[in-house]
C-alpha positions in Angstrom: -29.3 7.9 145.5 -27.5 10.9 144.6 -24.2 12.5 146.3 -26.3 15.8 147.1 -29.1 14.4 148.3 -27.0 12.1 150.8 -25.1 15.4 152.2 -28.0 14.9 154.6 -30.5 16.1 154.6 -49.6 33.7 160.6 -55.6 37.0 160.5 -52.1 38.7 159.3 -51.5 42.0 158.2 -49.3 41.6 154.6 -47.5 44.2 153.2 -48.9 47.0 151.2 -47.3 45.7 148.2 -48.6 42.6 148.5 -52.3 42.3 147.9 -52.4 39.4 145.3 -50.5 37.4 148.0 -54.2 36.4 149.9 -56.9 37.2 146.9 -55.7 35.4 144.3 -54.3 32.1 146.3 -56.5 32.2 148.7 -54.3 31.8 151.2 -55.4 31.5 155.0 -54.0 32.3 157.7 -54.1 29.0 160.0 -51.2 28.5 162.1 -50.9 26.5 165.6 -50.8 28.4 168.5 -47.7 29.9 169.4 -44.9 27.6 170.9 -42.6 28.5 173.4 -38.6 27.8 171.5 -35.7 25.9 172.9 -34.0 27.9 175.9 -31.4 29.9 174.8 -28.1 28.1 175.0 -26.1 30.8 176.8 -23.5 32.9 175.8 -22.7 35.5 173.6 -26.0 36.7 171.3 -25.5 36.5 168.1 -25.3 39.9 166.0 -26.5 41.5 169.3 -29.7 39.7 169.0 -32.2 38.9 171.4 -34.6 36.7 169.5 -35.1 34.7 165.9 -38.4 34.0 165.1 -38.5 30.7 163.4 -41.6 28.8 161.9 -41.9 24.7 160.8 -45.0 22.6 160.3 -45.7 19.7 162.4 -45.4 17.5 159.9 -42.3 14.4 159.6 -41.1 16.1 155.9 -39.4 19.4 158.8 -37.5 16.2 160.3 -34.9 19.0 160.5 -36.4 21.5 162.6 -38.4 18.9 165.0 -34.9 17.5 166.0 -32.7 20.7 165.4 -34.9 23.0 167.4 -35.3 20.8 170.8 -33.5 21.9 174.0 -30.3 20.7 173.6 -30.3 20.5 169.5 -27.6 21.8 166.8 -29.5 25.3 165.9 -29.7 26.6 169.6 -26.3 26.1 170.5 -25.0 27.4 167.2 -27.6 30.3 168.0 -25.9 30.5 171.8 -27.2 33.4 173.7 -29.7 34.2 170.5 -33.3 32.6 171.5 -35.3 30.7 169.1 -39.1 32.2 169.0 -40.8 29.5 167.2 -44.6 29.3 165.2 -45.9 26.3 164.1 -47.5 26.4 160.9 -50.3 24.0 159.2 -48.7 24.8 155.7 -47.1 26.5 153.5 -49.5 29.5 152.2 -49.9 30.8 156.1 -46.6 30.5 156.5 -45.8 33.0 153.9 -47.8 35.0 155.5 -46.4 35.2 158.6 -43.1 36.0 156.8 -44.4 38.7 155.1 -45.9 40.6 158.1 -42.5 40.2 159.9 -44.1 37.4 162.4 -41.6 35.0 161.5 -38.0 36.0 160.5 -37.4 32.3 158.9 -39.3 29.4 158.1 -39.1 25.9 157.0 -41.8 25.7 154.5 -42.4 23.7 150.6 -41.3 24.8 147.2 -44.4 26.1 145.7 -46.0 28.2 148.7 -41.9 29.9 148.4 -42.1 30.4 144.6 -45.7 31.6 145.1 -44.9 34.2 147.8 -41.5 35.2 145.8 -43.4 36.2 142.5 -46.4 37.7 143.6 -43.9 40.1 146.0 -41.7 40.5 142.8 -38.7 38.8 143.9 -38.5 41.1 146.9 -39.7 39.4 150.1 -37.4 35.9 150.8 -34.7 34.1 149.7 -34.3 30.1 149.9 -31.0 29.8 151.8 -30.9 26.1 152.2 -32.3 22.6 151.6 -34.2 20.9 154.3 -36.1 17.1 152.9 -36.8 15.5 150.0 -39.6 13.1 149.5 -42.4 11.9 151.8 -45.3 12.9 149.7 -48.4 10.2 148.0 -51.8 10.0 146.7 -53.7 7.7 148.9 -56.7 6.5 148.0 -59.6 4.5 149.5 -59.2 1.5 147.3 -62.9 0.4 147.2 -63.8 3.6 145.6 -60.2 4.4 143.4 -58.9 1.0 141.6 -56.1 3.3 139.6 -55.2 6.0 138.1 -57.6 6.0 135.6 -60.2 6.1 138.3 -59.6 9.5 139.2 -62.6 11.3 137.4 -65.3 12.1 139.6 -63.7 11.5 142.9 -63.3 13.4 145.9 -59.2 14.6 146.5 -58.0 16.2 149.0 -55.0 18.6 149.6 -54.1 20.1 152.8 -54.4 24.0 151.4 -54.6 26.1 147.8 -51.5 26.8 147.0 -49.8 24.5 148.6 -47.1 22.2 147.4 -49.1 18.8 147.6 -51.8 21.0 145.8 -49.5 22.4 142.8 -48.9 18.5 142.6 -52.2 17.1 142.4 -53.7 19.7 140.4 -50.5 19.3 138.1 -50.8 15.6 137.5 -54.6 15.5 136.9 -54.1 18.1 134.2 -51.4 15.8 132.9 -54.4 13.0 133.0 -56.7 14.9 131.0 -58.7 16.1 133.9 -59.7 19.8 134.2 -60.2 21.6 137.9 -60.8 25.0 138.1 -57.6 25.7 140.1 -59.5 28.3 142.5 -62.8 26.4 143.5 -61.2 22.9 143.0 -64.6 22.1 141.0 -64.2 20.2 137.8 -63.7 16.5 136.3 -61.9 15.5 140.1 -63.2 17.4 143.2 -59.9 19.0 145.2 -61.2 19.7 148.3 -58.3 21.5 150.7 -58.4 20.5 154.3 -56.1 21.2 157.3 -53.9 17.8 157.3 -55.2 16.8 161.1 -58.5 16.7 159.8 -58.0 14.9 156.3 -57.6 11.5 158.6 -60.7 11.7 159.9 -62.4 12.9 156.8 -61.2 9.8 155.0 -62.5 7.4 157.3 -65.9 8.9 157.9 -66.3 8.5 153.5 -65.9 12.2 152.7 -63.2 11.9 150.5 -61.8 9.6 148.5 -58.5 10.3 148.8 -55.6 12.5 149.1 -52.3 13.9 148.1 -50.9 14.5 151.4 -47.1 14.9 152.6 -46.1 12.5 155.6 -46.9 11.5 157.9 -50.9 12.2 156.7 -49.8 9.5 154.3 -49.1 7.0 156.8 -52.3 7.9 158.6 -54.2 7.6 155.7 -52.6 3.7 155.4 -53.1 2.8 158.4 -56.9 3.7 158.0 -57.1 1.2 155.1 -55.8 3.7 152.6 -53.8 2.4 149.7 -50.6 4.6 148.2 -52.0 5.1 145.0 -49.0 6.7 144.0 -45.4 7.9 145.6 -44.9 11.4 144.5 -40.9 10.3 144.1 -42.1 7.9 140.9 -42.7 11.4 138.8 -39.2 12.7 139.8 -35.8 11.6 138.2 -33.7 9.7 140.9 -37.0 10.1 143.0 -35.8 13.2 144.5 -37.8 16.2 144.7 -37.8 19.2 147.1 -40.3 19.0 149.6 -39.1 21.4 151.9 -36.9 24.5 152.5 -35.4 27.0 154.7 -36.4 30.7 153.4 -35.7 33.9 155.0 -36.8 37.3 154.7 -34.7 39.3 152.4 -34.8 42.4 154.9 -33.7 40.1 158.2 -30.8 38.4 155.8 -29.2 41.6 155.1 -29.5 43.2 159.1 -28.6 40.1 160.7 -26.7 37.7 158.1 -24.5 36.0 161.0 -27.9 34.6 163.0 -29.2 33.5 159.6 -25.7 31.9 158.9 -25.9 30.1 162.7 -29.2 28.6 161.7 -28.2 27.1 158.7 -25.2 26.1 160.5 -27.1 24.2 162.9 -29.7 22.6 160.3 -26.3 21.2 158.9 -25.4 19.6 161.5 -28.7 18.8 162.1 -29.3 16.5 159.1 -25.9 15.3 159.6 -26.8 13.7 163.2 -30.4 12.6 162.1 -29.0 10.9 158.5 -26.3 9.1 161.7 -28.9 8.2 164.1 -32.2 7.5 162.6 -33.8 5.9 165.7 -33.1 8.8 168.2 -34.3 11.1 165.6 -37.6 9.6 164.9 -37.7 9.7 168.6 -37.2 13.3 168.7 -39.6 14.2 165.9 -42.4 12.1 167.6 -42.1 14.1 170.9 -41.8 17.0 168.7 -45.3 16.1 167.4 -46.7 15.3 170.4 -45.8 18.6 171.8 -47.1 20.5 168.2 -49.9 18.2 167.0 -51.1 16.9 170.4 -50.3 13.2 170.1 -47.5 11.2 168.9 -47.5 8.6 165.9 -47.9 5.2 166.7 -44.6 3.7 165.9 -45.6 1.8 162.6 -46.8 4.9 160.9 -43.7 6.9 162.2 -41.6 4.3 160.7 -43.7 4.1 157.4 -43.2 8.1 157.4 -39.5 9.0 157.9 -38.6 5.8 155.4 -40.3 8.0 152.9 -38.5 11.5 153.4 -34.7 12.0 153.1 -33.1 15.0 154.9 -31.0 17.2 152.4 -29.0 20.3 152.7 -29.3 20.6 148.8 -32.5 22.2 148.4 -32.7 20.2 144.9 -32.9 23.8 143.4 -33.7 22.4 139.0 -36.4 20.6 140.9 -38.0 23.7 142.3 -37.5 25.1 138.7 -40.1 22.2 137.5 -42.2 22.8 140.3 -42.7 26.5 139.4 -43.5 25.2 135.5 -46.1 23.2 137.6 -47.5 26.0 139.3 -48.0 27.7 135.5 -50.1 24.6 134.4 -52.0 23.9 136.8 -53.6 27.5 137.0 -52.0 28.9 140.0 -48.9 31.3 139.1 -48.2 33.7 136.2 -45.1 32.8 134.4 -42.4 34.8 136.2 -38.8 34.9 136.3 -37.5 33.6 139.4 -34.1 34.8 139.1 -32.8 35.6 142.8 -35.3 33.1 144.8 -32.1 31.7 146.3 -28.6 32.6 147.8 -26.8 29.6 149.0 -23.9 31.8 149.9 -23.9 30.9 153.5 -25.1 27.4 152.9 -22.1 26.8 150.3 -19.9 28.7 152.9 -20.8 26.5 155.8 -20.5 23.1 154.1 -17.1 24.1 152.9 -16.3 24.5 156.5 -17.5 20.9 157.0 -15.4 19.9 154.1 -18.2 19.0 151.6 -19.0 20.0 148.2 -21.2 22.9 147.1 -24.5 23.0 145.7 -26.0 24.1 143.2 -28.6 26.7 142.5 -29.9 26.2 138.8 -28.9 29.7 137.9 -31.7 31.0 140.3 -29.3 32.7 142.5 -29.6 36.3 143.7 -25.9 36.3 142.9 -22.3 34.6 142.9 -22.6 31.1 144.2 
């Protein structure tokens, strides 16, 4: 395990300029209803401000905001008299949505949903500004219908949205196989259907898939419904580390109110820093963070089987990003597109020399000077 990797770990309107962003991904604009934040933690606001509006997925692989966001957590107080507005997202695609029609100001949200949104906006809409998890992402497979890997063509996959990370990664490797899908319809040798993760579960055990590449804790659920890990997501990554999700911000909101973006990665540092020291209270946290988001907790063995698969990460693993957009190129989904400027770790390098670690790294995809 690397040295970086250990430094712990919403219909919408879009903008004018932006039209590509739902016709040619598709994207949709699901999102959980609207969650009350964490109560302010008192004191002075910062940059004068009265709110942040923050989104995250209820999913384990946003470990950091589950446990950072609670009453009482690391990005509240560091946020003191500034309130946390939060949205809950289902993935990635709606959550760039939200972003770009101003209903969230930051969100926790996967690689190629981010590089999506950041090229068809032209490099003008976000900016990755820190590393959140890596890992916690499989192909699990009903293993009376799916022997191996070779017994892909002419199943059913699913993947919880187009466009969205576990997507680019599934349609990725089957074109690596061999296999064509027409990246839009999901129609072709291996049928991608995209479904909301909550419902994938059920879809699995009633027989109307076959599978699915599905970030945790899906995964888990999937297993513990007789699934089989057909394959870990980390065996196609050097070191097994891949970025699975980030912090982004609006470009806009980062240059108005650069002191509340610096408090929230702040507190997402510290964040990963207490869950990487005290992995039982945090899996605590995230399940009554799921139970509040998703309705019901995880039973404890598919928790367990979920946050042993992720590992929290300030680095935000940026040359694997880099190899996630090459990805998105392949498997039909993104124009080539230079994606110079997708991050400035500034603040992020700035904060963790504050804690007294080393910087990190940004693949020369910086918007300037890190």
């Amino acid at each position: 395990m690397s040295p970086t990797a250990r430094r712990t770990l919403r219909s919408l309107s879009v903008l004018a300029t932006l039209p590509l962003l739902l016709t040619a991904c598709g994207y949709g604009s699901k999102s959980v209803e609207d969650k009350d934040g964490p109560a302010a933690a008192g004191g002075k606001k910062i940059d004068g401000l009265d709110e942040v509006k923050v989104g995250y997925f209820a999913n384990v692989t946003h470990a950091t905001p589950l446990v950072g966001l609670r009453d009482g957590g690391e990005i509240p107080k560091e946020l003191g008299g500034t309130k946390v507005g939060t949205q809950v997202f289902n993935a990635g695609p709606s959550a760039i949505e939200a972003l770009n029609a101003k209903a969230v100001d930051m969100t926790w949200v996967g690689p190629s949903p981010a590089i999506n949104g950041y090229t068809k906006a032209n490099g003008k809409n976000l900016r990755i500004v820190s590393g959140a998890t890596s890992g916690g992402a499989s192909l699990v497979v009903n293993p009376d219908k799916i022997k191996s890997l070779d017994d892909l063509k002419g199943k059913r996959i699913a993947t919880p949205q187009l466009g969205n990370t576990q997507d680019v990664a599934l349609l990725n490797y089957l074109k690596g196989k061999g296999l064509k899908v027409n990246a839009e319809t999901g129609k072709g040798d291996v049928s991608v259907l995209r479904q909301d993760n909550k419902e994938i579960p059920t879809t699995f055990q009633q027989g109307g898939i076959d599978g699915a590449w599905v970030p945790e804790p899906t995964a888990s659920n999937l297993v513990a419904k007789d699934g089989k890990v057909l394959l870990n997501e980390k065996k196609l990554w050097d070191k097994g580390e891949f970025v699975t999700t980030n912090l982004v911000v609006r470009q806009d909101f980062l240059k108005e109110h650069p002191d509340v973006v610096e408090a929230v990665v702040r507190g997402s540092v510290k964040t990963n820093a207490w869950i990487d020291e005290h992995p039982d209270a945090a899996k605590k946290h995230i399940n009554s963070a799921l139970e509040r988001d998703a309705g019901k907790p995880l039973p404890q063995k598919v928790l367990d089987s979920a946050f042993k698969d992720i590992e929290v990460t300030d680095d935000p693993l940026a040359s694997t990003l880099k190899e996630q957009a090459e990805h998105g190129v392949k498997a039909g989904l993104l124009k080539k597109f230079d994606l110079k400027g997708i991050y400035d770790l500034s603040i992020l390098n700035r904060v963790l020399k504050g804690q007294g670690q080393p910087a990190v790294e940004d693949a020369g995809l910086s918007s300037g000077g890190n």
